[in-house]
Backbone as CSV, one residue per row, in Angstrom:
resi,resn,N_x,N_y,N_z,CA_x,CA_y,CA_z,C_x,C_y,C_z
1,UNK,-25.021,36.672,-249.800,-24.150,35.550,-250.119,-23.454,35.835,-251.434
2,UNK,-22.302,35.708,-251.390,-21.515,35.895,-252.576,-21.069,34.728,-253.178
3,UNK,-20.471,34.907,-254.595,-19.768,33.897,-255.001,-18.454,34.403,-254.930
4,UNK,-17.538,33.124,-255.322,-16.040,33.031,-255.138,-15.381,32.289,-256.350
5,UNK,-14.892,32.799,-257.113,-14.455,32.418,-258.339,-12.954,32.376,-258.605
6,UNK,-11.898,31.280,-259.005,-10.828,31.109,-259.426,-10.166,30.331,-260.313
7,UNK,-9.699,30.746,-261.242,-9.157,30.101,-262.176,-7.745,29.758,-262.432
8,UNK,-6.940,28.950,-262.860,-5.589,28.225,-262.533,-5.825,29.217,-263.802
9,UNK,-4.081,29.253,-264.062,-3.392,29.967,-265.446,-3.321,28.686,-265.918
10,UNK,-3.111,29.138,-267.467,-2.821,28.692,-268.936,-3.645,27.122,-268.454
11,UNK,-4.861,27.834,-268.327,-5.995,26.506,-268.470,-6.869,26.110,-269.902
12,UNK,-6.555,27.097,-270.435,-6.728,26.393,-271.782,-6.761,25.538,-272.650
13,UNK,-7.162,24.551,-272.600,-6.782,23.370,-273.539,-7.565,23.418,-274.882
14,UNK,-8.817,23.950,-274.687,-9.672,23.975,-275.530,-9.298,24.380,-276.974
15,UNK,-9.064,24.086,-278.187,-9.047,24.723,-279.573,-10.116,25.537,-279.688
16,UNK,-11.298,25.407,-279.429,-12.335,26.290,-279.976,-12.188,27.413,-279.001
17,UNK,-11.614,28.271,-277.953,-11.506,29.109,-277.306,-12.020,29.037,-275.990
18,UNK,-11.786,30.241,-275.444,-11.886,30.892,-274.094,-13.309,30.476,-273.460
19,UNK,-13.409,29.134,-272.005,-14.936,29.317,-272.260,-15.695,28.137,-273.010
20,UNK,-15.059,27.254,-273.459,-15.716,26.577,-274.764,-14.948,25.305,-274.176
21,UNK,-15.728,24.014,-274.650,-15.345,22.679,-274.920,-14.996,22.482,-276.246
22,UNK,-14.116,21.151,-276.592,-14.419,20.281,-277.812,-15.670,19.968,-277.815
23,UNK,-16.044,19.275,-279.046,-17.606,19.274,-279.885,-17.358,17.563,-279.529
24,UNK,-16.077,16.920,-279.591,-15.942,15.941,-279.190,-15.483,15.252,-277.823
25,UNK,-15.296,16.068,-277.275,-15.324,15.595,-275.888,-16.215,15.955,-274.881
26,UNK,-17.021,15.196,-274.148,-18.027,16.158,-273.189,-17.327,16.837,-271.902
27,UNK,-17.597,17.785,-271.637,-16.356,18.548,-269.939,-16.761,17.415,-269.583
28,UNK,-15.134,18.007,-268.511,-15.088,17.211,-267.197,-16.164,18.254,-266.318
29,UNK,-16.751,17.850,-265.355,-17.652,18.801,-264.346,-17.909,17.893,-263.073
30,UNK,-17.703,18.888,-262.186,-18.345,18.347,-260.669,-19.729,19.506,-260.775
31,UNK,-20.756,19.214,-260.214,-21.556,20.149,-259.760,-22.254,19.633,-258.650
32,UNK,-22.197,20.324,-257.379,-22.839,20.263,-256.398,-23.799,20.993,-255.639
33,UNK,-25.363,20.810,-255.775,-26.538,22.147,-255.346,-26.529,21.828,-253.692
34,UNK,-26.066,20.327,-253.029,-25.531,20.544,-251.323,-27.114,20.547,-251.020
35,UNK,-28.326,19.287,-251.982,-29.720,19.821,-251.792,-29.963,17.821,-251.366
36,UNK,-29.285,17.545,-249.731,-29.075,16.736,-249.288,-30.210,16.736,-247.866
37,UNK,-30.525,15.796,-247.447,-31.244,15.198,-246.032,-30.543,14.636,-244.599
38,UNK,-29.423,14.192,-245.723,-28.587,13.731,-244.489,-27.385,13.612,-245.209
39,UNK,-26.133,13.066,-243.976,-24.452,12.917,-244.127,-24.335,11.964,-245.198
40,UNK,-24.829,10.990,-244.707,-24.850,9.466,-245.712,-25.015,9.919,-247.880
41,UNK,-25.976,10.517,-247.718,-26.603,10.765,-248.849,-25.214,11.984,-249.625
42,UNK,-24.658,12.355,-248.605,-23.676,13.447,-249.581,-22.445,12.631,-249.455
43,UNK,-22.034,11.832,-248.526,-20.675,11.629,-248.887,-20.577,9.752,-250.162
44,UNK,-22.074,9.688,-250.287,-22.633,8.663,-251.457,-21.681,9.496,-252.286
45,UNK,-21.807,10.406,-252.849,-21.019,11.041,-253.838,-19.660,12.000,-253.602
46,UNK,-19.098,11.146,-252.641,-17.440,11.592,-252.729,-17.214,12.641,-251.718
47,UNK,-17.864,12.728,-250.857,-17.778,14.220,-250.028,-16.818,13.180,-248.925
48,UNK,-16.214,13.602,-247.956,-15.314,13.304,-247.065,-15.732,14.219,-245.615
49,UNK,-16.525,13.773,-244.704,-16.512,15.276,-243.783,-15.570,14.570,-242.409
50,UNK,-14.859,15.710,-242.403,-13.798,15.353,-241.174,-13.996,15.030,-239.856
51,UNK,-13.512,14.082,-238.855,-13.475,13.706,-237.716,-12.082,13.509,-236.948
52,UNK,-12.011,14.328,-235.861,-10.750,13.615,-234.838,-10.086,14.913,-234.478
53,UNK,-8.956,14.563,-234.316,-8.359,16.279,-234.112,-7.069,16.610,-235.314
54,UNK,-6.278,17.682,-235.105,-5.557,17.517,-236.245,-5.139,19.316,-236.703
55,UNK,-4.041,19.300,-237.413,-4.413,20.625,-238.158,-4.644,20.474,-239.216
56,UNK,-5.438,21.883,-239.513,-5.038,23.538,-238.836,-6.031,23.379,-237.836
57,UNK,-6.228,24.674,-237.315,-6.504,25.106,-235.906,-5.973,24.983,-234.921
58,UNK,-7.643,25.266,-233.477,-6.403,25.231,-232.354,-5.820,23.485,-232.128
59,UNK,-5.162,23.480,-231.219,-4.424,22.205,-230.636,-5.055,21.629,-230.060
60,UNK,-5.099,20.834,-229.961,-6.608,19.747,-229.009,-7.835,19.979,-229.501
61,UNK,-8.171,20.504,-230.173,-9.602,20.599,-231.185,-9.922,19.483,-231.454
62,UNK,-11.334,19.165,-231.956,-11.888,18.162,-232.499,-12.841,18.836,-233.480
63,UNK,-12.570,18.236,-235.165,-13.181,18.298,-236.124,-14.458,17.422,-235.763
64,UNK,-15.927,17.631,-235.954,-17.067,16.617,-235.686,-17.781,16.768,-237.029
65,UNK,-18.305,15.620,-237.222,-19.363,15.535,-238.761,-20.182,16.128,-237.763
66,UNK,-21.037,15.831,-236.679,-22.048,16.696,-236.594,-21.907,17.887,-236.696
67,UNK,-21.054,18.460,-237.021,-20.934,19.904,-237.732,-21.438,20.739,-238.512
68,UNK,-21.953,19.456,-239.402,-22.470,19.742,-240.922,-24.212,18.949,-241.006
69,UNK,-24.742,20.414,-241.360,-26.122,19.940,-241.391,-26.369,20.681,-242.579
70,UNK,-28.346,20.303,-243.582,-28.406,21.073,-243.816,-29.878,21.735,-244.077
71,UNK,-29.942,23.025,-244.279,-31.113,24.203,-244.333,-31.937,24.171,-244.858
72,UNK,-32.933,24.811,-245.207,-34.050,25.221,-246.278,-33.144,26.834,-246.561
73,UNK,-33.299,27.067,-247.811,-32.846,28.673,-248.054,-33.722,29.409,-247.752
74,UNK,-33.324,30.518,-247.291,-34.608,31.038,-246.846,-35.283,31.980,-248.219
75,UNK,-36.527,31.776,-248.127,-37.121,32.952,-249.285,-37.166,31.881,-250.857
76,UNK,-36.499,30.774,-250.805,-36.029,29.837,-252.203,-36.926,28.006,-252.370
77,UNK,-37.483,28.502,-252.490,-38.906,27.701,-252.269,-37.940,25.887,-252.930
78,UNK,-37.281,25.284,-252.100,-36.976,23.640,-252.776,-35.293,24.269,-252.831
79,UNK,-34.842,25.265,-252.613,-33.167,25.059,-252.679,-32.625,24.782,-250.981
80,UNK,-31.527,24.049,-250.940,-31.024,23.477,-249.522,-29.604,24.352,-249.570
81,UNK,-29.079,24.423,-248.501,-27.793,24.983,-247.913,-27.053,23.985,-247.055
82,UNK,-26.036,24.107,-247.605,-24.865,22.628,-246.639,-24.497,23.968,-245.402
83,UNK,-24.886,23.872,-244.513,-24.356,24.882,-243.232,-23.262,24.099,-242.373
84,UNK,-22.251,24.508,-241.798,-20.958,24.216,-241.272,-21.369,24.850,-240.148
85,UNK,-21.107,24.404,-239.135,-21.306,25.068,-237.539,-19.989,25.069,-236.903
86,UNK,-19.048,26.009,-236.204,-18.178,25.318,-235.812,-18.387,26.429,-234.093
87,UNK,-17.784,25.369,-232.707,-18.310,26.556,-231.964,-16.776,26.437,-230.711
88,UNK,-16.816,27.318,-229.687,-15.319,27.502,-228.595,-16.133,27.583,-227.543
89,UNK,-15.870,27.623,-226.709,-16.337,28.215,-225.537,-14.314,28.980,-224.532
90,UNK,-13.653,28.611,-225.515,-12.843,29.120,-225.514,-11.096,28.315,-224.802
91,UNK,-11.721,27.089,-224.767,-10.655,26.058,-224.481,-10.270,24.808,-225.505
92,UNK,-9.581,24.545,-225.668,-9.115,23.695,-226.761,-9.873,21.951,-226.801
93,UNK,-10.229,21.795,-225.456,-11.402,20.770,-225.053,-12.855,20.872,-225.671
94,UNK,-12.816,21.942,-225.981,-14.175,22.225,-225.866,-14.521,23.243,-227.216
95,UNK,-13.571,22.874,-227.965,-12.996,23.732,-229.368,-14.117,22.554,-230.730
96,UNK,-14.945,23.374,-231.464,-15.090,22.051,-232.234,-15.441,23.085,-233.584
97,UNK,-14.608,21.941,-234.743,-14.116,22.521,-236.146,-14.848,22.057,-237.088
98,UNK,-14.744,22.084,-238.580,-15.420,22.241,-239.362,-14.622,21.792,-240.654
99,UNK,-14.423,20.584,-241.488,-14.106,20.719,-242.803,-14.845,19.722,-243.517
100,UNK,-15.396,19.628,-244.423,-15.872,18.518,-245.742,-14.170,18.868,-247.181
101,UNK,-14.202,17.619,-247.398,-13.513,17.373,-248.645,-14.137,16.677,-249.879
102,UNK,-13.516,17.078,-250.960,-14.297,16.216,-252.093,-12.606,15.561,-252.763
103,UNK,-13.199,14.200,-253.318,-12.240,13.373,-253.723,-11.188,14.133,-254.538
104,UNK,-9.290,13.519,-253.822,-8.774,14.102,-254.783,-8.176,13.967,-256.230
105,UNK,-9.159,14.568,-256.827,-8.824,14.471,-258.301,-8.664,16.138,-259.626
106,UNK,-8.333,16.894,-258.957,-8.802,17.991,-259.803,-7.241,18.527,-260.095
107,UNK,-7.456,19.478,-261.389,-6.320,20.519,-261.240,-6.404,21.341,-262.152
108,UNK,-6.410,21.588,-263.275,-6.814,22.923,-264.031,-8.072,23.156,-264.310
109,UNK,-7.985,24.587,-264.256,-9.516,24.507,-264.849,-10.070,25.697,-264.113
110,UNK,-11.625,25.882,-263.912,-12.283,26.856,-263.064,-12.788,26.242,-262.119
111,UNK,-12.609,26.833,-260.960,-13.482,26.629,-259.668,-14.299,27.679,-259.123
112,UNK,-15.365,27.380,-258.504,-16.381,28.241,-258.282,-17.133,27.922,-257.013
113,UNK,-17.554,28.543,-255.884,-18.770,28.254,-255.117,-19.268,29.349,-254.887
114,UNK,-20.779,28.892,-254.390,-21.525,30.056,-253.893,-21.424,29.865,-251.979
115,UNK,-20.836,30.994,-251.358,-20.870,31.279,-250.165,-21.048,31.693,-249.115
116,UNK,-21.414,31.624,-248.462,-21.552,33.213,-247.358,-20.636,32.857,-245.866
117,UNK,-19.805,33.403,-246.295,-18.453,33.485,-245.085,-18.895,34.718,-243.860
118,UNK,-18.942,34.676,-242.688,-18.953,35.576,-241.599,-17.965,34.855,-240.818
119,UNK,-17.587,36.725,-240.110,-16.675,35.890,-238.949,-17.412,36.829,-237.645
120,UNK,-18.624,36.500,-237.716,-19.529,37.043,-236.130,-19.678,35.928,-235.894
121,UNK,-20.073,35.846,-234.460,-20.771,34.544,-234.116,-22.602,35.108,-234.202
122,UNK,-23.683,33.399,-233.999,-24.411,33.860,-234.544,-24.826,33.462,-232.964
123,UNK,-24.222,33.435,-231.755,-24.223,33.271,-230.647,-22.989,33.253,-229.962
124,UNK,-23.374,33.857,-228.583,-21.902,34.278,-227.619,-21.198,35.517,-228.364
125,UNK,-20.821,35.998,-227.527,-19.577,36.696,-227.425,-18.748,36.566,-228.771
126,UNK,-18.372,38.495,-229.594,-17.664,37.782,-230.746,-15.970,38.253,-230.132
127,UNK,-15.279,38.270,-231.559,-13.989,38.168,-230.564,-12.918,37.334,-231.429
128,UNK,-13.227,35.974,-231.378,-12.551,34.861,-231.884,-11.813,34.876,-232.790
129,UNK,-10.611,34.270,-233.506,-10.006,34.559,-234.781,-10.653,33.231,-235.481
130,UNK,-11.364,33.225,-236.599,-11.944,32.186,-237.552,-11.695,32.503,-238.115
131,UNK,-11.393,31.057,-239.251,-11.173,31.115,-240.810,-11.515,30.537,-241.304
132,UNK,-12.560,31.171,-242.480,-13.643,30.289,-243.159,-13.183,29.913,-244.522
133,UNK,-13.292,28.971,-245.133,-12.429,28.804,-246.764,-13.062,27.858,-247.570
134,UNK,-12.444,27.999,-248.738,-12.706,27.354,-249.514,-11.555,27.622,-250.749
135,UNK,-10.775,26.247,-250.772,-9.817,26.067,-251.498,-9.747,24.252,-252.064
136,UNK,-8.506,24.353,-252.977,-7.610,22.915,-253.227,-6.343,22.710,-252.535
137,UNK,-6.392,20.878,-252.167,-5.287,20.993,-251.654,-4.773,19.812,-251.329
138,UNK,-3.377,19.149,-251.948,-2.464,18.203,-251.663,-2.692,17.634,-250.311
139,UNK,-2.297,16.508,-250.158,-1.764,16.018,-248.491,-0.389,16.630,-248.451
140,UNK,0.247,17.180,-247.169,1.399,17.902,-247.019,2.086,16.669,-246.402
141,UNK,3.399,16.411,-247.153,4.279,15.233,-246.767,5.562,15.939,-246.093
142,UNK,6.254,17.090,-246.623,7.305,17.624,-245.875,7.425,18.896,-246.625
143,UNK,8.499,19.726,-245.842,8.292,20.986,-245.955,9.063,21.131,-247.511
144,UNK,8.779,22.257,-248.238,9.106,22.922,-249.733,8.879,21.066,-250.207
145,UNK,8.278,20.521,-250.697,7.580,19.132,-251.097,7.370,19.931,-252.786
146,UNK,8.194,19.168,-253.648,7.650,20.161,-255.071,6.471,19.333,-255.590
147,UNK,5.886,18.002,-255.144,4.596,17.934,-255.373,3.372,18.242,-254.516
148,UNK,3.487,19.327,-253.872,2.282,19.762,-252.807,2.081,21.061,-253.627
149,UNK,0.713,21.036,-253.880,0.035,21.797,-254.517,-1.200,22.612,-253.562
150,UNK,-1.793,23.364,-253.227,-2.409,24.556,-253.524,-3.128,25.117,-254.025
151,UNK,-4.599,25.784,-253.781,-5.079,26.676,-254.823,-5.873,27.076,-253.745
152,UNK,-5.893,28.466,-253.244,-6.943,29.209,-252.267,-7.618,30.279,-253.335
153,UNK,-8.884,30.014,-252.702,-9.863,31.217,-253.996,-10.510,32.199,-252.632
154,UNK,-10.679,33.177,-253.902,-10.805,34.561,-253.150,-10.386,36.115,-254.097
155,UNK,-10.175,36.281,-252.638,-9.433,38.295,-253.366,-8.102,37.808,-253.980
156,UNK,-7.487,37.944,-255.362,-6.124,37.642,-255.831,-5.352,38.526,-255.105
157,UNK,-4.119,38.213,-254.689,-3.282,38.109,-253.613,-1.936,38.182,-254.559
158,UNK,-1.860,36.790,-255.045,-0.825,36.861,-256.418,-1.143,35.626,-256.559
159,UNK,0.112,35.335,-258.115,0.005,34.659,-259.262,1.194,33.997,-258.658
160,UNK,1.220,32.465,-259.429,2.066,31.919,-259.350,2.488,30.797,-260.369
161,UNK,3.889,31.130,-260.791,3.974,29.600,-261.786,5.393,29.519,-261.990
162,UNK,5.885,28.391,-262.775,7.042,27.877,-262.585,7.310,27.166,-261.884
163,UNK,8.271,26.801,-260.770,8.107,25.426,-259.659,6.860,25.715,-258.428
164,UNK,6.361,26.815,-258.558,5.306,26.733,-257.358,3.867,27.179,-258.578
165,UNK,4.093,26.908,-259.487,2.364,26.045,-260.441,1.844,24.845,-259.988
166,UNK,0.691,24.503,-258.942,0.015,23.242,-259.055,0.314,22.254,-260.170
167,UNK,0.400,21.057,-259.887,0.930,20.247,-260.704,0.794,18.939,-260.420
168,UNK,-0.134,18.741,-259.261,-0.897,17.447,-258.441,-2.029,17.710,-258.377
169,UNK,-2.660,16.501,-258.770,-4.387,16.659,-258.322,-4.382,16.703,-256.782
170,UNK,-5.743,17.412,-256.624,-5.985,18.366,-255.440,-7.521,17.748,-255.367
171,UNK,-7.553,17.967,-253.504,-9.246,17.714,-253.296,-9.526,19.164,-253.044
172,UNK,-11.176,19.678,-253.398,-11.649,20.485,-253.038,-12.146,20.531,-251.246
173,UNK,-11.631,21.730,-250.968,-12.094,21.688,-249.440,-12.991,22.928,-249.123
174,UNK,-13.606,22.726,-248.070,-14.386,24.075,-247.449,-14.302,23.480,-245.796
175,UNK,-13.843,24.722,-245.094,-13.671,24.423,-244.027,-13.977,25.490,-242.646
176,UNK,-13.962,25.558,-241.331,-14.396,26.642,-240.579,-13.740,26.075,-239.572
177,UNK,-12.311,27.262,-238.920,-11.938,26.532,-237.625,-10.944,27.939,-237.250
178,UNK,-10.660,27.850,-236.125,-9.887,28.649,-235.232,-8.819,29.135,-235.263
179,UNK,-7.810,30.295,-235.098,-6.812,29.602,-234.909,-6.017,29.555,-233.806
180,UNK,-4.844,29.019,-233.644,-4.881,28.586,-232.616,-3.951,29.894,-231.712
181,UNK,-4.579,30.199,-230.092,-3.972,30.987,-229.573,-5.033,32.623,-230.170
182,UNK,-6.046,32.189,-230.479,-6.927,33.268,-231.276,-8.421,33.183,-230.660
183,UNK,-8.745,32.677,-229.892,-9.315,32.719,-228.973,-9.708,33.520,-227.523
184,UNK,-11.223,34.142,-227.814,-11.351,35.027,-226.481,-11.164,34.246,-224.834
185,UNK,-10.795,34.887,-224.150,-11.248,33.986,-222.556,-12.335,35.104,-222.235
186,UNK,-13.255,34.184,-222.761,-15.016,34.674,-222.119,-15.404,33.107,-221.971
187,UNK,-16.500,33.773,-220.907,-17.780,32.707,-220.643,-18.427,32.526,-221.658
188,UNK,-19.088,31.488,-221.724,-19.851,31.172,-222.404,-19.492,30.720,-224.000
189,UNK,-20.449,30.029,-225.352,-19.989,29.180,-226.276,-20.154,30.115,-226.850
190,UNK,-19.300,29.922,-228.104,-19.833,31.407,-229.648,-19.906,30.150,-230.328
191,UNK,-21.103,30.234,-230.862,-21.182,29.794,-232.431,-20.901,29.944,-233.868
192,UNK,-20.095,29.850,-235.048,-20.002,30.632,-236.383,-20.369,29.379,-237.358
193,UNK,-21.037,30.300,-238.009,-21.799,29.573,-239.300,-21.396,29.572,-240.852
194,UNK,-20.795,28.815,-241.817,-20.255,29.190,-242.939,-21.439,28.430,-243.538
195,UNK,-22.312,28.927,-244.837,-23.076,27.919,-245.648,-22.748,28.402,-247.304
196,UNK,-23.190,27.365,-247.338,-22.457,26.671,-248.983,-23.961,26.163,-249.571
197,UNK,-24.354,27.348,-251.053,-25.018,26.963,-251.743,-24.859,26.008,-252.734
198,UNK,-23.721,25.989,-253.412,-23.316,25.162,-254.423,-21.738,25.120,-255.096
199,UNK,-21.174,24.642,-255.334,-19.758,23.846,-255.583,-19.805,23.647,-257.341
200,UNK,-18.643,24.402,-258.127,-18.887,24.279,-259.728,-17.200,23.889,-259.799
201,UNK,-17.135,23.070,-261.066,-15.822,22.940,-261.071,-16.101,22.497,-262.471
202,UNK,-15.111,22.921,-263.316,-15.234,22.772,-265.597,-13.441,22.477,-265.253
203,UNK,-13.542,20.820,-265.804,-11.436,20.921,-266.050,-10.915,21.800,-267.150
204,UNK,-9.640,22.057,-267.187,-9.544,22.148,-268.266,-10.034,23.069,-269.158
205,UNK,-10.742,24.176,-268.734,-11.220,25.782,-269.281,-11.666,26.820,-268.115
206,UNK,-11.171,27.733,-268.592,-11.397,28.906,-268.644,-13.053,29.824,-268.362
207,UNK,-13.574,29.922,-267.480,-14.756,30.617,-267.733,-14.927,31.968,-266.471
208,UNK,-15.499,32.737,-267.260,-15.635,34.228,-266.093,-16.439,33.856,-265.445
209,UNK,-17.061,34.662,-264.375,-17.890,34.268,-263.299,-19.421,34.387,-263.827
210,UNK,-19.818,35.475,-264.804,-21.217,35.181,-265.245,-21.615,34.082,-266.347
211,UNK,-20.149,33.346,-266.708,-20.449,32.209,-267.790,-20.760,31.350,-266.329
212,UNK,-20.107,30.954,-265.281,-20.038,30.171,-264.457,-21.754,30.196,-263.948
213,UNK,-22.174,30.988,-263.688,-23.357,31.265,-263.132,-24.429,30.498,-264.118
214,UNK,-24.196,30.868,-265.603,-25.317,30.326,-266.136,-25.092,29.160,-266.370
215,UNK,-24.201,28.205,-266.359,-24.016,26.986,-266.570,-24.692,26.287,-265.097
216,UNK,-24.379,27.296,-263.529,-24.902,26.527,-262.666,-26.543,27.228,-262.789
217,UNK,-27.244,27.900,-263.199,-28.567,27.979,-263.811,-29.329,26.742,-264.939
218,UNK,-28.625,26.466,-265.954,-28.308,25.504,-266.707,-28.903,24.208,-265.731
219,UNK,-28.009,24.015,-265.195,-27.853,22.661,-264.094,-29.406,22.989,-263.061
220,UNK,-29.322,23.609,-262.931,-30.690,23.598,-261.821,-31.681,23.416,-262.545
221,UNK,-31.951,24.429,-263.487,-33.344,24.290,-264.354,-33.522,22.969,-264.871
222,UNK,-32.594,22.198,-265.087,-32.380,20.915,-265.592,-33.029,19.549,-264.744
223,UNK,-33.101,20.572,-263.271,-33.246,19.556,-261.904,-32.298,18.642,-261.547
224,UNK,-30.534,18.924,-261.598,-29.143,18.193,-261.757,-29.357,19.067,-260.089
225,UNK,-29.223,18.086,-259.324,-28.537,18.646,-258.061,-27.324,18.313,-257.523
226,UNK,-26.711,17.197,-258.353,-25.518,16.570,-258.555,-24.759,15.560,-259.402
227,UNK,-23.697,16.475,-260.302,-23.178,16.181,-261.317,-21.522,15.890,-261.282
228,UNK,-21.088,14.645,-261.748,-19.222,14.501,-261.614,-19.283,13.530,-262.651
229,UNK,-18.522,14.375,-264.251,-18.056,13.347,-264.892,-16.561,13.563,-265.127
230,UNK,-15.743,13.776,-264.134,-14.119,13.759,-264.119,-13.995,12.903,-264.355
231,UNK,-13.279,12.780,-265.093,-12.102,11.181,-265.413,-10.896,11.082,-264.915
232,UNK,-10.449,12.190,-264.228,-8.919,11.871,-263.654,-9.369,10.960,-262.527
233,UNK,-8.144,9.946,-262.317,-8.707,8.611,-261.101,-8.569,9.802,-260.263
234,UNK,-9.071,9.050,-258.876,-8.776,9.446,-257.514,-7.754,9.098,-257.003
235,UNK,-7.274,9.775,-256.194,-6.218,9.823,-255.288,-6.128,9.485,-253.996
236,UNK,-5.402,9.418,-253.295,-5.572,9.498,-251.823,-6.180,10.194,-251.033
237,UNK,-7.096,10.765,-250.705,-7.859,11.772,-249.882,-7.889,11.890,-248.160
238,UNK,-6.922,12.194,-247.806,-6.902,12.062,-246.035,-7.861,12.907,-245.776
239,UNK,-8.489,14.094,-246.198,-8.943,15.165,-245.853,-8.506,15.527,-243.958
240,UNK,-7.380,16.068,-244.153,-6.621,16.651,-243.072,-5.893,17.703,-242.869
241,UNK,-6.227,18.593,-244.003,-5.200,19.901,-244.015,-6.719,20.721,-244.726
C-alpha cells in the first residue's frame, strides 16, 4: 500500500516557513484513520457516500453505499481499512460503482492518503477498464466554467496556474468505477477492491511526504482517529462527479 501525496502551488501562507504553522493560529486539519463499524458512524463526520446512477462511468450504472465496508488490517492489531468494492458482470444493469465524498470546503494546502489502488479483480475474469482515485473537486456547472476547480493526486503530469489555478473550495473524493464502453463481454461478475487507510489534509502549508507521515503517526499515537478543525464554511456537496 502506498501513499499519495499532493500539494497546490504557492501554498504558503505561513511566515515561519516551509512546513510550519503560526504560533498563533492552530492548522486547519482534516484527519481521517476510516477506523469505523458502520456507514452511519462515518458520514456523522461529513463523509457523503454515493447512491443512484450518474457520471463518470459506465451509463446505466448504479453507485451503491453498500459498496463501502470496512476491514481489520491485516497483520495491524486495532487499525481498520475503509474498502470500496465495485463489481460488472459486464452490462450496464448490472454495473455497480464506488465513490465517498468529504464536505466541500478545502483548497490550498497539502493533501495526502494512504492507498492501495489495483486494477485486477479480486474475482472473475480480469480485463475491465477501472479507475481508482483519489482527488478534489468542484460540482461541474458548464463547460470551460472559470470557477470549476480540480486537483487529481498522483504521478505529476503537470502544473498549473493562472486562469486554470483552483480557486473554489473543493470536496475530497475517492472513488472506483468503470469506464464506460471498457468493459469485457465475459461470463460471470469481477470484483475490484480500492482500500483507504487514512485521509490527511494541513490548509494552507506546505509539507513533504515524510513530514506528512509523522504528523499522521502523531495523530494515531495520540488515539485521534478523527480530526477536522477547518474553518472554511461548507459548500454545496452533490458528491456526483
Amino acid at each position: 500500500m502506498g501513499s499519495c501525496t499532493s500539494t497546490a502551488r504557492n501554498t504558503i501562507t505561513s511566515p515561519v516557513g516551509i512546513g510550519s504553522t503560526s504560533t498563533s493560529e492552530a492548522p486547519q486539519i482534516l484527519f481521517d484513520d476510516f477506523s469505523y463499524s458502520t456507514l452511519d458512524e462515518m458520514t456523522a463526520n461529513g463523509w457523503i457516500v454515493r447512491k443512484g446512477s450518474g457520471w463518470p462511468g459506465v451509463l446505466g450504472a448504479t453507485f451503491r453505499p453498500e459498496n463501502v465496508s470496512f476491514v481489520d488490517y491485516p497483520n495491524q492489531s486495532g487499525n481498520r481499512l475503509l474498502r470500496m468494492t465495485s463489481s460488472t458482470d459486464g452490462t450496464s444493469e448490472n454495473t455497480y460503482q464506488t465513490q465517498i465524498c468529504h464536505q466541500r470546503k478545502y483548497l490550498e494546502g497539502t493533501y495526502a492518503a494512504r492507498v492501495r489502488f489495483s486494477d485486477e479483480p479480486v474475482s472473475g475474469v480480469d480485463g475491465d477498464q477501472v479507475v481508482e482515485t483519489f482527488y478534489t473537486i468542484t460540482p461541474y456547472e458548464k463547460p470551460l466554467d472559470p470557477n470549476y476547480s480540480e486537483m487529481d493526486n498522483g504521478r505529476l503530469i503537470a502544473q498549473h496556474g493562472g486562469n486554470y489555478y483552483p480557486d473554489s473550495h473543493m470536496s475530497i473524493n475517492f472513488n472506483l468505477w468503470f469506464i464506460d464502453g471498457g468493459l469485457v463481454q465475459a461470463e460471470g461478475v469481477r470484483e475490484y477492491q480500492e482500500d483507504i487507510d487514512w485521509v490527511f489534509h494541513e490548509a494552507d502549508t506546505l509539507l513533504m511526504p515524510d513530514q506528512v507521515n509523522a504528523k499522521v503517526n502523531e495523530l494515531r499515537n495520540a488515539s485521534l482517529k478523527f480530526q477536522d478543525t477547518m474553518l472554511s464554511g461548507i459548500q454545496e456537496s452533490p458528491c456526483d462527479l
